[in-house]
GUTORVEX-816033 format. One record per residue (C-alpha): x negated, y, z. Coordinates in steps of 0.5 Angstrom, whole numbers, plus 2048, in hexadecimal, padded with zeros to 3 digits. Example, Ala and Ser with C-alpha at 12.3 -4.5 7.8 and 13.67 -1.06 7.14 Angstrom:
// residues 2
+-----+-----+-----+
:  px :  py :  pz :
+-----+-----+-----+
: 7E7 : 7F7 : 810 :
: 7E5 : 7FE : 80E :
+-----+-----+-----+
This chain:
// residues 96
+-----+-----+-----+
:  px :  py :  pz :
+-----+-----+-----+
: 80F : 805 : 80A :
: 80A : 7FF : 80C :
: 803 : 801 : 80D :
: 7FE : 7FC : 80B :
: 7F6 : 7FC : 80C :
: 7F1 : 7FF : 807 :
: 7EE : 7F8 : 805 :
: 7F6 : 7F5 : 804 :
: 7F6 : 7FB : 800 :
: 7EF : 7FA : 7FC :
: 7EF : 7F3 : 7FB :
: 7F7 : 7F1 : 7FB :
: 7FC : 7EE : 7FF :
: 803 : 7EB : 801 :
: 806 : 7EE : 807 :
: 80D : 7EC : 80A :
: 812 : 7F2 : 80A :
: 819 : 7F2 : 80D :
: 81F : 7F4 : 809 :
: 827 : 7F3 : 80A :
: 827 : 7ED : 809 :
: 821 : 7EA : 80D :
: 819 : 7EA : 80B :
: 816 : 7EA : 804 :
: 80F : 7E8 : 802 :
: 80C : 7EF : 7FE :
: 807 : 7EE : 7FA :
: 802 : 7F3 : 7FA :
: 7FD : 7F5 : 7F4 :
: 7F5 : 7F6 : 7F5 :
: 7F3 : 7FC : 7F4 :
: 7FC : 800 : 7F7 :
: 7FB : 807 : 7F9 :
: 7FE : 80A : 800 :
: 805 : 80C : 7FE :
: 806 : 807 : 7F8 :
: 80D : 805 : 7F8 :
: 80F : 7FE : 7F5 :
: 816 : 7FC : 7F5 :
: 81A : 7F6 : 7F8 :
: 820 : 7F5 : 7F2 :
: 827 : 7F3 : 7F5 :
: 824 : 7F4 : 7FC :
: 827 : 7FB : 7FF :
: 82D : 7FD : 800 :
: 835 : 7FC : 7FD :
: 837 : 802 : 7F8 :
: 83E : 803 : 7FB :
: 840 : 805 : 7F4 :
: 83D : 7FF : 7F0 :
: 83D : 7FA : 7F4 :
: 836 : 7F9 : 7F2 :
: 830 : 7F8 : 7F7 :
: 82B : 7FD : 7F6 :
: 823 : 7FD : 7F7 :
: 81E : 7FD : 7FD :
: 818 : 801 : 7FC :
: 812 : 7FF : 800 :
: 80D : 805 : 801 :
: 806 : 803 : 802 :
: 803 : 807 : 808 :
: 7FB : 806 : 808 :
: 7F8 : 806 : 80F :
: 7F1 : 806 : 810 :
: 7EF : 803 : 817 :
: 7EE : 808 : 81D :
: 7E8 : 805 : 820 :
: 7E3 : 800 : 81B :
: 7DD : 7FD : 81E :
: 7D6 : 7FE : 81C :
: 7D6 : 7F8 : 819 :
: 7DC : 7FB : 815 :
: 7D9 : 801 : 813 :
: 7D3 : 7FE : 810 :
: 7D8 : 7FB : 80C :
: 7DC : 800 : 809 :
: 7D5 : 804 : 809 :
: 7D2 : 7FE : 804 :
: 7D9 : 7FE : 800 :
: 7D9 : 805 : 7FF :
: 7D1 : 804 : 7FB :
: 7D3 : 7FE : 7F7 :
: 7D9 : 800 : 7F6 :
: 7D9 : 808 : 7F5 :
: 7E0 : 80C : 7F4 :
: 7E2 : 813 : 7F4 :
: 7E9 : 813 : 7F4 :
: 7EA : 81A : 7F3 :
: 7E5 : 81A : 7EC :
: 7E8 : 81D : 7E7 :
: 7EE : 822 : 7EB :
: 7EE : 829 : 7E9 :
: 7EA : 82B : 7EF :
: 7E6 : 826 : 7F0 :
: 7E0 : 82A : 7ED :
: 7E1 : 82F : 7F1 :
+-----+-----+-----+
């Protein structure tokens, strides 16, 4: 699991992981979900019954910050009015 920011998450981004074999340069997509997974080919472990390097997966964890300034919530205040997003529009229970 890495965690990322909210706006690494939004706006994209490249984020350095540790494998078995050292570090890596992930690239994150604008717009990734908590919980996505993306894979590292040939960067995981020996399979002992063919020889063959497996994949790491890399899990996207999004942290929201714990504390945000004033500043910082006029920020988040102003995005949600220019850019509006319901991410539970259209669930079966979303008009309820």
């Amino acid at each position: 699991d890495v965690p990322i920011s909210i706006t690494e998450a939004s706006l994209g981004t490249k984020i350095t992981v540790p494998t078995i074999d050292g570090s890596v340069d992930v690239t994150i997509p604008p717009g990734v979900s908590s919980g996505t997974k993306l894979r590292l080919r040939g960067k995981g472990i020996v399979d002992p019954k063919t020889k063959m390097r497996g994949d790491q997966y890399v899990v996207i964890k999004i942290v929201p910050p714990k504390n945000i300034s004033q500043k910082g919530k006029e920020l988040l205040e102003q995005l949600e009015k220019s850019e509006p997003y319901n991410p539970r529009e259209g669930l079966p229970w979303s008009n309820l």
